[in-house]
N, C-alpha and C positions, 0 to 999 in steps of 0.2 A: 398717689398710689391708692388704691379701690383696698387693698388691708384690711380697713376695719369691718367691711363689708366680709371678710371671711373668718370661721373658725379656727384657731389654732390645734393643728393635730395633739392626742392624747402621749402624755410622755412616754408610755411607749414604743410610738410610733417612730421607726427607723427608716433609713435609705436601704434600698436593698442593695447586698456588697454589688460594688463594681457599677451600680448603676448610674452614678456620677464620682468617676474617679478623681477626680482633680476639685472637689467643690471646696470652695473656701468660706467659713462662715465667719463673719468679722463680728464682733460683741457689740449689741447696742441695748439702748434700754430695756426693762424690763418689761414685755407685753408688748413689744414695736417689733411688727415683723419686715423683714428685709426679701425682695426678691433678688436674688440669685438663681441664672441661670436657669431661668423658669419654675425654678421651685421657691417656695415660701420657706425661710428660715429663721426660728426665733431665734430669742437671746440663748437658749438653753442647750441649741444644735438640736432641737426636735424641728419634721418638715411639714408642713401641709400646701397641699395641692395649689398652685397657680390659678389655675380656672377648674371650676367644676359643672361634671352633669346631675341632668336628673334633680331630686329633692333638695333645700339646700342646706338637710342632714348629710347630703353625702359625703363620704368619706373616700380619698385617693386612697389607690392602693398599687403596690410599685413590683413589680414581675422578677422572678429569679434571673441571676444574667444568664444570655444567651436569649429569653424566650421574649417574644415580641409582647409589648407593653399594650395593653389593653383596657379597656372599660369591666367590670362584672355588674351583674344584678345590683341595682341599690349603690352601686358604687363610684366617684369620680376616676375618669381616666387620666392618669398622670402623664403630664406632655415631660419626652426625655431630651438630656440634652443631646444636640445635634453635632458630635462629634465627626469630623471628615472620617471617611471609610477611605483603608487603603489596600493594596492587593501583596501579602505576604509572601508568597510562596504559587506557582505552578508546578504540579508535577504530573507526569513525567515534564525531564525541561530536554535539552540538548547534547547533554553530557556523555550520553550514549544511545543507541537505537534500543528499541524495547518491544517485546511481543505486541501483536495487536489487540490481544484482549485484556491488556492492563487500562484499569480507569484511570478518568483524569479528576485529579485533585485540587481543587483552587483553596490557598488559606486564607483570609483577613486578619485584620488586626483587629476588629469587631464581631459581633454577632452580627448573623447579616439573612436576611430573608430570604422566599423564593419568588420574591415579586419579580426582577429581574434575572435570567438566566445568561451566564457565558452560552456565546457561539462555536461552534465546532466544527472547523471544515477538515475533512469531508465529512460529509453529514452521513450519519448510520445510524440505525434506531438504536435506544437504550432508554436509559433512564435518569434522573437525576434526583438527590438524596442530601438531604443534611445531615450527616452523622453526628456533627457536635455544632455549639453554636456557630464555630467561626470560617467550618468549612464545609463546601458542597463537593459532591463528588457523583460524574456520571460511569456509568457502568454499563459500557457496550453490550447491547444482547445480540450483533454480528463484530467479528473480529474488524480491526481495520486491514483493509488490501496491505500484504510484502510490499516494505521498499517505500511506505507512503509519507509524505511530510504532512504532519496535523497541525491546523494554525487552533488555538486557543485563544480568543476575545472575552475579554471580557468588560463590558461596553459601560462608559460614560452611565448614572442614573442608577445601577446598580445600589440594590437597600441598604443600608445596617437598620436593625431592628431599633437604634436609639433615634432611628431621625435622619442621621446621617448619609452622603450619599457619594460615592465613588466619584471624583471631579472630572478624571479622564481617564480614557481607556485603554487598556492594558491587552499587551499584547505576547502569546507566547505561541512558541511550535517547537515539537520533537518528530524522529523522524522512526518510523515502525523498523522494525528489523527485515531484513530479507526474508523469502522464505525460503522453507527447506528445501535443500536439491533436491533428496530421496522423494518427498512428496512431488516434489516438479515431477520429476521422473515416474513417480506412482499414477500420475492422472495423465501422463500423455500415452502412457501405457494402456490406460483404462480408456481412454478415447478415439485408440488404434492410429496413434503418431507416433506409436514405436515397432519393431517385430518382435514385439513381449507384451506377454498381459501380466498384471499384477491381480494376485488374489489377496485382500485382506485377512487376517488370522480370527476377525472380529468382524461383524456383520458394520457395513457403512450407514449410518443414515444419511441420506439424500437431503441435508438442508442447507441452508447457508450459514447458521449458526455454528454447524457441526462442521460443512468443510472450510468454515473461514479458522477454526479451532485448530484441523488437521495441517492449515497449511505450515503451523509454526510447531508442529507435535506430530509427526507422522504415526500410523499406524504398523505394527508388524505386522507382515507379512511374507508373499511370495512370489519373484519373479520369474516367469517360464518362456520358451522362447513361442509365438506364435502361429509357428506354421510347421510342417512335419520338419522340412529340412532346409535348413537354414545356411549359406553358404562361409566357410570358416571364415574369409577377411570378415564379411562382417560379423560375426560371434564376436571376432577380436576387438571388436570397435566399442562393446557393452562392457561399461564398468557403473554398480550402482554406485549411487552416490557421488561419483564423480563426471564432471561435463567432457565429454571426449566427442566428437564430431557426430557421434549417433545422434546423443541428446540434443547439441546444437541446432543440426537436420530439424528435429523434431520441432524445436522451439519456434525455427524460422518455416516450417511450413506452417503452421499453428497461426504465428502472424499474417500470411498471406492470405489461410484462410480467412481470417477475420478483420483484412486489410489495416493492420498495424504497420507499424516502419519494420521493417525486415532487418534485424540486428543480431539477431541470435541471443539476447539481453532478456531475462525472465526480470521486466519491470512491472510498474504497479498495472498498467494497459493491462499488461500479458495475463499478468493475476487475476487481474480483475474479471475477464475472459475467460480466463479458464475455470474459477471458481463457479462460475454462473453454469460453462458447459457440463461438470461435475454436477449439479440440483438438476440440471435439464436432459442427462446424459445426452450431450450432442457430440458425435462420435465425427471422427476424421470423415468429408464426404470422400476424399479421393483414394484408391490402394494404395498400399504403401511400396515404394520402389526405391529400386539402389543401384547406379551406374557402376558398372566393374569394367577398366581398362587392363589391359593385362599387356606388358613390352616385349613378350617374349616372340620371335615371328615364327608365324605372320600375325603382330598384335591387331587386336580385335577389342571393340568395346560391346559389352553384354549389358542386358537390365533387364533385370530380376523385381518381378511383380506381382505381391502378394503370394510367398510362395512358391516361383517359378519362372523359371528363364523365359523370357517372351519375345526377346528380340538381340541379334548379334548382326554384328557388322565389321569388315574390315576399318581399320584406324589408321591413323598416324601421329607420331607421338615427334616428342623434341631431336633435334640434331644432335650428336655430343657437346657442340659449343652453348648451345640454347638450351639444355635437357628438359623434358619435361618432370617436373618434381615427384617422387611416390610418397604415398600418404593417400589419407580421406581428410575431402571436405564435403561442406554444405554448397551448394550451388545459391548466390546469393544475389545475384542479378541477372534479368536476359533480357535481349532484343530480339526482334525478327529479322532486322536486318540492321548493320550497322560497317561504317566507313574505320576499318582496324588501320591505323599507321603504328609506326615505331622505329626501333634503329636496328639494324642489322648487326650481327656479331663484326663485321669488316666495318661498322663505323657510317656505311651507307643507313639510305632513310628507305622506308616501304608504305607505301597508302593505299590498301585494296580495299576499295569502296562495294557496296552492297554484297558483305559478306551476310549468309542467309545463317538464323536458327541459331544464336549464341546462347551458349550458358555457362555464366564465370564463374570458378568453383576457387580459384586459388590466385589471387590478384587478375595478372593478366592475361590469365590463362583459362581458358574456355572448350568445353566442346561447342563444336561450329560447323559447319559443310566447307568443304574447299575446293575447289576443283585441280586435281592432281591425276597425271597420267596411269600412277600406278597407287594403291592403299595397300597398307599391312608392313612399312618400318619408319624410320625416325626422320623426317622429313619437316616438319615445321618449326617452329621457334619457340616451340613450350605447349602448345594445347594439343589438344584431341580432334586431330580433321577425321569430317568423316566425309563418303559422293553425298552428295545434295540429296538424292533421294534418302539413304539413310538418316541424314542429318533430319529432314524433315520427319519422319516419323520419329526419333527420339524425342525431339524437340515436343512433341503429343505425350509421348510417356513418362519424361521428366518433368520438374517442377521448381519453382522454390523450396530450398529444405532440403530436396534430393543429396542423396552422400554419395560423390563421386571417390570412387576407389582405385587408388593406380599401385600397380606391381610388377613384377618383373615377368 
């Protein structure tokens, strides 16, 4: 051992707390330095340096814990020991869904650098931060999207400031919280997917950091209906805050604009989407419409667009055995043309192939064309027949999303 070739540090000279926690210094003669764990230890428990730089007055000098070990001016740089780094703590972890503008927190059981950084899917700008030695922490500057799972990596080579280096990689994920309905509702209003505008009580900024904020903290404000006169079934179908078949409508045209899977489901897609059309105000391209059937005869289905009745047509609605159901929905599938079978209330089977202009609003029940001697009472097995030619223009004025209305 190369020993006598180096100085022994001044009695003074001390380990810095924590810097070798576990060092054992075993007693040997007087003036015989022992290496331990890369550091020189005499008989007295005073240390000096392993190897040094520079002059060979230099003297080691050993860093407070937390802060990475380093060389100074005139100084030897003390090699630390190389303790495995391990991963303490992720947070947010599983345990419950959490706004999306909470940072994520990684702990160690070491003081650990920023040579290597955790991964973060999905990727959104921000920043990352050591506030104490043993933990990093990034700090979203855009929210993460409602509804989203965030995986947290944190990879294999990873520092601790003594040497030490994470063995294998560690892996976490939590899931964002939903967002607010009231906010759902506030931006489809704002992008004419409802017949309401919303005014905020506070001026909006248009960015992303600001509506990825709003979608888990809404704003006050105020909802108004959009057109002078609005007809009562549907007034009846708006409730804030709550999902009733208006909103749904909306959600599921929203998707179609933007060719999502059409579920009526404000997921992270949906979010995602909408938060972007918010910065870019991209507003509904189609008017907004709403199918009204009415059972009383000679029933008739009407729609109303943007505003104003635009179009009526005799109907026909279910037999008392088959009824057609009253309520609103969303019209959530259609064809041009398709082969309807099924079973007859008597038990018999029916297959009318190239039925024209379907749109399913309530399981298997559709407005559709049908060819019938007479239109205007309860003749089919649950849907909305309309003549062929009427069907064909609905089929133009309606949409995915559209709220079909049936009543008496």
């Amino acid at each position: 051992m190369a020993a006598k070739h180096r100085r022994p540090r001044s009695m003074g000279a001390r380990l810095a707390a924590g810097t070798l926690a576990a060092l054992t210094v075993t007693a040997v003669a007087s003036g015989t330095l022992v290496l331990v764990n890369h550091y020189a230890v005499d008989s007295n428990g005073q240390t000096a340096a392993a190897a040094a730089t520079g002059s060979a007055s230099a003297r080691a000098q050993t860093s407070p814990p937390g802060s990475a070990v380093g060389a100074q001016p005139g100084h030897a740089a003390a090699t630390p020991t190389a303790v495995p780094l391990h991963v303490v703590r992720v947070a947010p972890d599983d345990t419950a869904p959490v706004n999306g503008v909470v940072p994520v927190v990684v702990t160690f059981d070491e003081a650990v650098d920023t040579t290597v950084l955790p991964q973060i899917t999905p990727a959104v700008p921000g920043s990352w931060s050591r506030p104490t030695p043993t933990t990093l922490r990034f700090d979203p500057a855009v929210a993460f999207v409602p509804s989203t799972k965030v995986t947290v990596v944190v990879p294999a080579g990873t520092h601790a400031t003594n040497g030490g280096l994470l063995a294998t990689s560690t892996t976490s994920s939590y899931h964002v919280a939903d967002g607010s309905l009231l906010r759902l509702q506030q931006l489809l209003a704002e992008l004419g997917y409802l017949p309401l505008d919303f005014t905020s009580s506070v001026p909006e900024v248009k960015t992303e950091h600001a509506e990825g904020d709003l979608a888990f903290d809404p704003p006050q404000g105020q909802f108004s209906w959009r057109f002078a006169s609005t007809p009562q079934p549907l007034v009846n179908l708006w409730r804030a805050g709550e999902m009733t078949a208006l909103t749904r409508g909306a959600i599921m045209a929203f998707e179609h604009v933007h060719q999502l899977a059409i579920d009526g489901d404000a997921g992270p897609a949906v979010w995602s989407a909408l938060l972007h059309d918010a910065v870019d105000d991209a507003t509904d391209p189609q008017p907004y419409t709403w199918a009204w059937t009415t059972m009383t005869r000679p029933e008739t289905l009407r729609i109303w667009s943007d505003g104003q009745f635009v179009f009526t047509s005799p109907a026909n609605t279910g037999i008392p055995a088959a009824p057609t159901p009253k309520g609103s929905w969303p019209v959530f599938l259609r064809y041009r043309s398709q082969t309807m079978q099924g079973t007859n209330p008597d038990g018999t089977k029916y297959k009318d192939p190239g039925v024209p202009y379907i749109s399913y609003f309530h399981g298997g029940d559709a407005i559709h064309g049908f060819r019938r001697a007479s239109y205007g009472s309860e003749q089919s097995l649950g849907c909305v027949e309309l003549p062929y030619d009427s069907a064909a223009k609905v089929w133009d004025l309606i949409d995915y999303g559209t709220v079909v209305t049936v009543t008496s």
